[in-house]
C-alpha positions as CSV (number, residue, x, y, z in Angstrom):
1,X,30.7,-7.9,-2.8
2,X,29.1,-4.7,-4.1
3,X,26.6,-7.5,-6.1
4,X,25.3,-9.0,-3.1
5,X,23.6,-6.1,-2.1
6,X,20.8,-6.0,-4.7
7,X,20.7,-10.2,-3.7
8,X,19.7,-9.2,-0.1
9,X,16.8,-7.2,-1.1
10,X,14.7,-10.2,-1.4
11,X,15.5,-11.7,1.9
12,X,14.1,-11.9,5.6
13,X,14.5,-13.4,9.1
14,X,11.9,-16.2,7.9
15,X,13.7,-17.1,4.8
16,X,14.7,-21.1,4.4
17,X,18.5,-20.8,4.0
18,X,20.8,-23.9,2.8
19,X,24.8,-24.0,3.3
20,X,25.2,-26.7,1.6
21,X,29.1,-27.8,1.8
22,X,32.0,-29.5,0.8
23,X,35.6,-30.8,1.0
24,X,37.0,-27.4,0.4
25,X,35.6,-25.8,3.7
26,X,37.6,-28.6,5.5
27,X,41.0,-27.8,3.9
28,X,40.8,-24.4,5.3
29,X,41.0,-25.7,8.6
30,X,44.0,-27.9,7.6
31,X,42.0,-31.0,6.7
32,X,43.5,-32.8,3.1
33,X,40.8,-33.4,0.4
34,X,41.2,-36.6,-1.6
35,X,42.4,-34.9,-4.3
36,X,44.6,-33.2,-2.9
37,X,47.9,-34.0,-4.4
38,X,49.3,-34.4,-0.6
39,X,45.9,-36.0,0.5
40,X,44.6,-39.0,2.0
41,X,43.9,-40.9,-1.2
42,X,46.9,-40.0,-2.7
43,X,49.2,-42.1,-0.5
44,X,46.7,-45.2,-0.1
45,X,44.5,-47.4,-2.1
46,X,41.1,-46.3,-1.1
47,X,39.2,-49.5,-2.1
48,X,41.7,-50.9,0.9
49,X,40.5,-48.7,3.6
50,X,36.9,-47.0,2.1
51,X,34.9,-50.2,1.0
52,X,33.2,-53.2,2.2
53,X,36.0,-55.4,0.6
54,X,38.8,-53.9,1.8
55,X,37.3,-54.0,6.1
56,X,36.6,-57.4,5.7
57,X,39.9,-58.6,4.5
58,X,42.0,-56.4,6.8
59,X,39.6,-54.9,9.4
60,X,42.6,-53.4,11.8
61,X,43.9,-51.6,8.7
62,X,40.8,-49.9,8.2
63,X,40.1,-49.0,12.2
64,X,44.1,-47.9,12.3
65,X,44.1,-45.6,9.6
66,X,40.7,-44.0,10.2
67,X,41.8,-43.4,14.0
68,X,44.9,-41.9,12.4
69,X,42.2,-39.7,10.6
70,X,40.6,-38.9,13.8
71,X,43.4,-37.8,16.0
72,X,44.5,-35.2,12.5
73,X,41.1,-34.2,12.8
74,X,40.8,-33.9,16.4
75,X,43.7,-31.3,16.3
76,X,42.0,-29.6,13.5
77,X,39.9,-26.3,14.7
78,X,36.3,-25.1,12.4
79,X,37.8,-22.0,10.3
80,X,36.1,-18.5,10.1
81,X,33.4,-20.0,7.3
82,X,32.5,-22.9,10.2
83,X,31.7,-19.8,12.6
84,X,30.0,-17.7,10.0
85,X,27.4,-20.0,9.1
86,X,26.7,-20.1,12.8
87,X,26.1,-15.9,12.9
88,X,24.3,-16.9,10.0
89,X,22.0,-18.9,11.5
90,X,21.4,-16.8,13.9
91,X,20.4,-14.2,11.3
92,X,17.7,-16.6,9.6
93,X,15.2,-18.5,11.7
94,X,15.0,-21.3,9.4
95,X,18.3,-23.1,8.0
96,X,20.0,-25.8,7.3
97,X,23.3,-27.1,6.9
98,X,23.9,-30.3,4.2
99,X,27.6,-31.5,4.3
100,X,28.9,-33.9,2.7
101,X,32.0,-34.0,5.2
102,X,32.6,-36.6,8.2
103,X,34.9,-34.7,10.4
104,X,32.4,-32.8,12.6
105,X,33.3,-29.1,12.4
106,X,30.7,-28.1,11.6
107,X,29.1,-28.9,14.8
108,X,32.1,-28.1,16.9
109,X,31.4,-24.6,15.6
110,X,28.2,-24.2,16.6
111,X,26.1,-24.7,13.4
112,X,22.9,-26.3,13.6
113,X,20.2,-28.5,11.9
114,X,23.0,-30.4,10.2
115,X,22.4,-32.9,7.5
116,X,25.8,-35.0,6.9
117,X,25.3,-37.2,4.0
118,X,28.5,-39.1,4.4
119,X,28.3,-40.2,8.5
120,X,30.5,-38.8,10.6
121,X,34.0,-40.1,11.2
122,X,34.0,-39.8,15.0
123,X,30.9,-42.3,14.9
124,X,30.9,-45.9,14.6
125,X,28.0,-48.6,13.8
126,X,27.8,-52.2,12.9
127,X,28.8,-53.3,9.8
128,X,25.6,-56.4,9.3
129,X,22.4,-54.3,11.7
130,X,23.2,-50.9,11.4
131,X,22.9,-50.6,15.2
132,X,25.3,-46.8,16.0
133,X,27.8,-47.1,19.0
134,X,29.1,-44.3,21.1
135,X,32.1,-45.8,21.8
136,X,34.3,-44.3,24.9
137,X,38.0,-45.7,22.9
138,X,38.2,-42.8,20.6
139,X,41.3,-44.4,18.9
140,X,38.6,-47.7,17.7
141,X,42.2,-49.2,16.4
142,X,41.0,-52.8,17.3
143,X,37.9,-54.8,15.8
144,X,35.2,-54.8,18.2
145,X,31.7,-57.1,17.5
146,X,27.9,-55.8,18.2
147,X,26.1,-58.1,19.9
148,X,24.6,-59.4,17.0
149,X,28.4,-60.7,15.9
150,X,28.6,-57.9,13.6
151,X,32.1,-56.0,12.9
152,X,32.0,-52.6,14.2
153,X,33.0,-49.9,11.7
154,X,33.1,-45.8,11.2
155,X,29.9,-44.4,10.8
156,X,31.3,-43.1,7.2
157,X,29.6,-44.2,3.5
158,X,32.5,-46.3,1.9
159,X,32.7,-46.9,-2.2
160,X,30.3,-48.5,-3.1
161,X,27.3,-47.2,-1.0
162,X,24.6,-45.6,-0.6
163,X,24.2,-42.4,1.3
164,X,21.8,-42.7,4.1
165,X,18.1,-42.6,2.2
166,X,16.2,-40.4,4.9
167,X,19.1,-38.2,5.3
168,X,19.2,-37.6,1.4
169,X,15.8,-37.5,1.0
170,X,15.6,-34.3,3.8
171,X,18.4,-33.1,1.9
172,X,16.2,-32.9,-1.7
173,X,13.3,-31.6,0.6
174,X,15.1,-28.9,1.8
175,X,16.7,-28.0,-1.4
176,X,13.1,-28.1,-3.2
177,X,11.9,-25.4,-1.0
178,X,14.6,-23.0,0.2
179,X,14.8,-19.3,-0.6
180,X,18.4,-19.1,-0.6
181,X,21.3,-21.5,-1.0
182,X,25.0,-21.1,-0.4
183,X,26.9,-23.8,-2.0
184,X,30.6,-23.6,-0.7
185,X,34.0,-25.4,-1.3
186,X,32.3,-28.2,-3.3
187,X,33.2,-29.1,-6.5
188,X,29.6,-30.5,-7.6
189,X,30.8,-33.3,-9.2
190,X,29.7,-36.1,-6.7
191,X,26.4,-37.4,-6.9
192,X,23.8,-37.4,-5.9
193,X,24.8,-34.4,-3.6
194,X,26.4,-32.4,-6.4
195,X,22.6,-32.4,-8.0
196,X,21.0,-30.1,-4.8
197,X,22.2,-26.6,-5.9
198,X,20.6,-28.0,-9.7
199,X,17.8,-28.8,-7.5
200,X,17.1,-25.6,-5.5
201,X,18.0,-23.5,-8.8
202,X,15.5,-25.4,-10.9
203,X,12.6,-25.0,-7.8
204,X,13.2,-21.0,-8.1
205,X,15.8,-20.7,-5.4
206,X,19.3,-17.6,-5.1
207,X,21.9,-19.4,-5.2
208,X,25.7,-18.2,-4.1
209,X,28.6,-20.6,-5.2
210,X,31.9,-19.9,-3.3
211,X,35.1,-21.7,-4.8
212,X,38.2,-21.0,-5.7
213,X,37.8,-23.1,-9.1
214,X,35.2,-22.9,-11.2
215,X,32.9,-25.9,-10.8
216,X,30.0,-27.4,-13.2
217,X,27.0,-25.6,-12.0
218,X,29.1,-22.0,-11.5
219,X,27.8,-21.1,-15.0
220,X,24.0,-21.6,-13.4
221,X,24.8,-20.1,-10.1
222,X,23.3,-16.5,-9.5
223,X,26.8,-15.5,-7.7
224,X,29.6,-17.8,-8.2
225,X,32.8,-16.2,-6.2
226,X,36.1,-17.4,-7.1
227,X,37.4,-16.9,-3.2
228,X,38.4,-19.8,-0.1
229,X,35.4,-19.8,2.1
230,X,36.9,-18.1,5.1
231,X,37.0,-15.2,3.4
232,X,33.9,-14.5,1.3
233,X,31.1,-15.9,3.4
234,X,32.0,-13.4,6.5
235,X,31.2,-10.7,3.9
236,X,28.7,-11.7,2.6
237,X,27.4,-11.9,6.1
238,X,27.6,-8.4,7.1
239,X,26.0,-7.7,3.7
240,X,23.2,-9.5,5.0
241,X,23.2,-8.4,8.5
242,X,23.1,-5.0,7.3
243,X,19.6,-5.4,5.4
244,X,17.9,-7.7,7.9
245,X,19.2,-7.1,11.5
């Protein structure tokens, strides 16, 4: 980490600070990506249970296996990167976290200003007016109707759609104008979110990648760290905390 110490230099409690994430902080806290070989996707057709097709034709198959989903994640607890972005944003006044998860760790752990770009699986709206629902059944494993005769579904983007405009849009706004970005445990090959760390490079941003794997922007990166999450970003917070407490 001996690198990151020149990177601090430039840095202060008023910097604008991105953690911009992806499936890989997840699987550190025991949550399959969909590539993993044991993951989600691998077992199931995921135009059957991630699309529009697929909820219409068999709607309790959908609710079933994404309450399944639910009750894994529910178990799951946010991992030592979760908790360090939160001493993080302690450390910088103004920051954001962009995730394209939907299992809500980062919020159980404390992080704020959070931008999810793909829902949130614990939330549910209607699938013809948008209208959101806090439901009180957790388990959602049977088709329930808005009041405008719309099928209630998870709050998550399925194949097929389109992430939520003004959240992407606050997402490119942020990413436009930050001073620093960590990108971590995304593989930045999923667009549009895989174009934000282009984005804040391009707009005169620092930029840290952590991954284990190299990804397509590593080669553009200012720091690209071939390390799991839970381990590199707590040191590279005290190497921060040491130049700007």
């Amino acid at each position: 980490m001996a690198e990151t110490i020149t990177a601090t230099d430039r840095f202060h409690r008023d910097s604008r600070v991105i953690f911009f994430s992806g499936a890989g902080i997840s699987a550190e806290s025991g949550i399959s990506t969909f590539r993993d070989p044991e993951g989600h996707w691998s077992k199931y057709d995921p135009m059957k249970l991630a699309s529009q097709a697929g909820f219409l034709e068999d709607p309790d198959l959908v609710l079933n296996w994404y309450a399944d989903r639910r009750r894994a994640i529910n178990q799951a607890q946010p991992n030592a990167a979760h908790r360090s972005i939160s001493d993080f944003q302690k450390l910088f006044r103004d920051s954001v976290v962009i995730t394209q998860n939907v299992d809500g760790l980062h919020e159980r752990a404390g992080n704020r200003n959070i931008l999810e770009l793909h829902g949130n699986i614990h939330r549910h709206k209607c699938n013809s007016c948008g209208k959101n629902f806090e439901s009180p059944d957790i388990e959602m494993r049977t088709l329930n109707h808005c009041e405008c005769g719309g099928k209630i579904r998870p709050d998550v983007v399925w194949f097929g759609e389109s992430l939520p405009l003004q959240t992407l849009q606050n997402a490119f706004e942020a990413a436009q104008n930050c001073d620093l970005m960590f990108t971590i445990g995304t593989s930045t090959q999923i667009y549009p979110a895989a174009q934000l760390p282009f984005e804040a490079k391009s707009r005169g941003a620092f930029v840290i990648e952590i991954n284990p794997e190299p990804t397509p922007f590593s080669a553009q990166a200012d720091i690209s760290v071939r390390d799991d999450a839970g381990s590199a970003l707590p040191k590279f917070y005290e190497e921060f905390y040491a130049q700007i407490k």
